[in-house]
C-alpha positions as CSV (number, residue, x, y, z in Angstrom):
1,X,141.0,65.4,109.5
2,X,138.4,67.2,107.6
3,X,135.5,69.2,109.9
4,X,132.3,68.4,108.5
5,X,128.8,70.3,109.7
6,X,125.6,67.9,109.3
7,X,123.5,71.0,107.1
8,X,122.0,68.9,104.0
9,X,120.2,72.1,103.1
10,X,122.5,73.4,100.4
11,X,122.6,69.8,98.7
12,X,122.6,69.8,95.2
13,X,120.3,66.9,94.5
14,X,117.7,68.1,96.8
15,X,115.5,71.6,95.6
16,X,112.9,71.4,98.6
17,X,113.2,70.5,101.8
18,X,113.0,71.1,105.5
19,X,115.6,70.5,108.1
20,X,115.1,70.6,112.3
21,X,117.8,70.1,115.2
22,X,116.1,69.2,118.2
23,X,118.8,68.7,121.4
24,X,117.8,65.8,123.5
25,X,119.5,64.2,126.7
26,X,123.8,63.3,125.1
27,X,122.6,64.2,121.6
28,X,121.5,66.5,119.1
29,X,119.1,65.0,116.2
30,X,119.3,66.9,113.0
31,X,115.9,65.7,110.7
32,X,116.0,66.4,106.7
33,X,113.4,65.8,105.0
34,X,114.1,65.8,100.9
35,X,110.6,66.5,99.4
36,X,111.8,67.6,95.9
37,X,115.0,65.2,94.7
38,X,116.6,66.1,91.5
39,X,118.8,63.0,91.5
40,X,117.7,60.7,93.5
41,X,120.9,58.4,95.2
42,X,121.3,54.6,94.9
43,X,124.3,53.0,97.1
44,X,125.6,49.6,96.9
45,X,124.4,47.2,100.0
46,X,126.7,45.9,102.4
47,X,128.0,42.2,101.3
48,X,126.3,42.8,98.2
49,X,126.9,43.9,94.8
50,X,122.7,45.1,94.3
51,X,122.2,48.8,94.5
52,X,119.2,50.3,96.7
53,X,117.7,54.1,96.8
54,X,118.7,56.0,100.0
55,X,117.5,59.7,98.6
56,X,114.0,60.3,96.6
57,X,111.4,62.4,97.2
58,X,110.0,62.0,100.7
59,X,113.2,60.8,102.1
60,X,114.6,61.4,105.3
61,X,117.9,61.4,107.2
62,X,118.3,61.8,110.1
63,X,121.2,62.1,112.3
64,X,121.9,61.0,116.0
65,X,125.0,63.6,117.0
66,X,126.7,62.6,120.2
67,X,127.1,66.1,122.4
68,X,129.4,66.6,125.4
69,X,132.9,65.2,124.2
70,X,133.8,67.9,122.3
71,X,137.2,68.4,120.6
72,X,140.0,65.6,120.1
73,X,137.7,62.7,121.5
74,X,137.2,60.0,119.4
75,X,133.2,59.0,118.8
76,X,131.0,58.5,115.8
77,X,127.8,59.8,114.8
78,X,124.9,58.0,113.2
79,X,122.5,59.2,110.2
80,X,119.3,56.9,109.0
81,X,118.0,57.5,106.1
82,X,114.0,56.4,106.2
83,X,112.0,56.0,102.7
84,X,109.0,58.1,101.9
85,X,107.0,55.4,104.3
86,X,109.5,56.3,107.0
87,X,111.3,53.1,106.8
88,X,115.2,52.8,107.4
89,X,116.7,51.8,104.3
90,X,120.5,52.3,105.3
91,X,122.3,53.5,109.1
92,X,125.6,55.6,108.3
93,X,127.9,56.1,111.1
94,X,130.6,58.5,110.6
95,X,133.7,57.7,112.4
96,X,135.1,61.0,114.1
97,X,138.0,62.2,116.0
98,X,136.0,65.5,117.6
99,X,132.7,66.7,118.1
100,X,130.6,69.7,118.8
101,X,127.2,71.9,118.4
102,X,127.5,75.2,116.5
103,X,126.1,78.4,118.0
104,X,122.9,77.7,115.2
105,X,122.1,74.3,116.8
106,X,124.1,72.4,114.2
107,X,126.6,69.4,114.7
108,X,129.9,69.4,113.3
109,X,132.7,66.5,113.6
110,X,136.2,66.1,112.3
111,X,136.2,63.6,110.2
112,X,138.5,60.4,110.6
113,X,137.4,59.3,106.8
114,X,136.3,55.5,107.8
115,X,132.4,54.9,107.6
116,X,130.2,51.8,108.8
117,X,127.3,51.4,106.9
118,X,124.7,49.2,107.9
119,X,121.8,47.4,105.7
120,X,118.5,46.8,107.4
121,X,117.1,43.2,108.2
122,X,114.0,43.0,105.9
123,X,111.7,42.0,108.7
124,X,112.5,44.1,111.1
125,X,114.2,47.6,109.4
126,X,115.3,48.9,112.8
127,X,117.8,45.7,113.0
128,X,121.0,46.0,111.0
129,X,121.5,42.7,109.5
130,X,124.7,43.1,106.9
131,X,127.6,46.1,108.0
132,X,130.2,46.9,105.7
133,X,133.7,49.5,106.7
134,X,134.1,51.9,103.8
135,X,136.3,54.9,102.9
136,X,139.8,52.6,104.0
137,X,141.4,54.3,100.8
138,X,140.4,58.0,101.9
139,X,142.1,57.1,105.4
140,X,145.4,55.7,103.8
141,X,145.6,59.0,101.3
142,X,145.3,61.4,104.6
143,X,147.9,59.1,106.4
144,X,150.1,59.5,103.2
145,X,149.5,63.1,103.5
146,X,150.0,63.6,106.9
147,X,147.0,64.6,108.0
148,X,146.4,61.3,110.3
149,X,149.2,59.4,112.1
150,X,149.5,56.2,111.6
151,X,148.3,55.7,115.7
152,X,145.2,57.4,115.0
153,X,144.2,55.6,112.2
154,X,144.8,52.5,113.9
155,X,142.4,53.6,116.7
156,X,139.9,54.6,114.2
157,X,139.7,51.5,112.4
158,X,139.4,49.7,116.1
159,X,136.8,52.4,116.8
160,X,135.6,51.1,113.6
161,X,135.1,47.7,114.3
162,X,134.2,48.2,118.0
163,X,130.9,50.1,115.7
164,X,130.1,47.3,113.2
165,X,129.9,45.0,116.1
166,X,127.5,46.8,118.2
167,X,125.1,46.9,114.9
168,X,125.5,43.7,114.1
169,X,124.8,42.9,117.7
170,X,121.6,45.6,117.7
171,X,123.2,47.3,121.2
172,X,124.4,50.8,118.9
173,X,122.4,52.9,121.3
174,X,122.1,55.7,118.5
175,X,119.7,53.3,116.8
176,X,117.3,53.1,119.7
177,X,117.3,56.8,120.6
178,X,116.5,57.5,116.4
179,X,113.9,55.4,116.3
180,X,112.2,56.4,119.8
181,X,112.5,59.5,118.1
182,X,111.0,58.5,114.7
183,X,108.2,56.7,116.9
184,X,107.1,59.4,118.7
185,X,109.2,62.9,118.0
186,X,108.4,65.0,120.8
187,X,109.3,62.7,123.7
């Protein structure tokens, strides 16, 4: 496993931007807001070999950081990332096997490698309607290398699953508390 800290502010691609952690109630949200993109980002869709822009100027993403398990506890962590008319245009959930909340107010996670990406329903952005499980191949090369037994990367591609089917279903609660949050931030 690889630790990870959700800090966007050094990216490359991005030369302005801000960046807030707000703790709430079982999560800390982390909002980045890109306002000048040097390379903006396209991303296949889920089910789908068309490409659509997740980073350009005015672009946010925001994460939904689960607090309170801490180490060695299997969880995931979701980032949307909203167009410049604060839209979702893709949900990323990060599969981990550990989780906490640096002294600064950050989240960090260790990494299981798998990822569940979500594409919005065109109606209704806040509705996942196509989910896709990437990253298989970066999970195999750290079970080669030892990094990940074999039983944990069975349980993280159940973990995996259990994920893809609570967005396809629309009961990931991550997505509710991100968009009360988008709604209305300071509730």
């Amino acid at each position: 496993m690889k630790r990870k800290t959700f800090d966007l502010r050094p990216w490359a691609r991005v030369t302005q931007s801000t960046q807030t952690a707000l703790a709430v109630p079982g999560y800390v949200i982390v909002d980045f807001m890109a306002q000048t993109v040097v390379r903006p980002l396209e991303v296949t869709r889920p089910e789908s070999t068309s490409c659509h822009l997740i980073l350009d100027n005015g672009y946010r993403w925001i994460r939904c950081h689960p607090t309170g398990t801490g180490e060695g506890v299997m969880g995931a962590a979701l980032t949307v990332q909203l167009n410049a008319a604060g839209q979702p245009v893709q949900f990323y959930v990060d599969i981990h096997g550990g989780e906490g909340v640096y002294e600064d107010g950050l989240p960090w996670h260790d990494d299981l490698y798998l990822d569940v990406v979500g594409d919005p329903d065109d109606e209704d952005r806040w509705t996942v309607a196509a989910t896709e499980i990437i990253d298989a191949d970066e999970l195999d090369d750290a079970v080669e290398a030892g990094l990940v037994t074999p039983t944990l990367a069975a349980q993280t591609w159940e973990h995996a699953r259990q994920i893809e089917a609570q967005l396809r279903a629309g009961s990931y609660p991550p997505v509710d508390v991100l968009r009360r949050y988008v709604e209305d931030p300071y509730t």
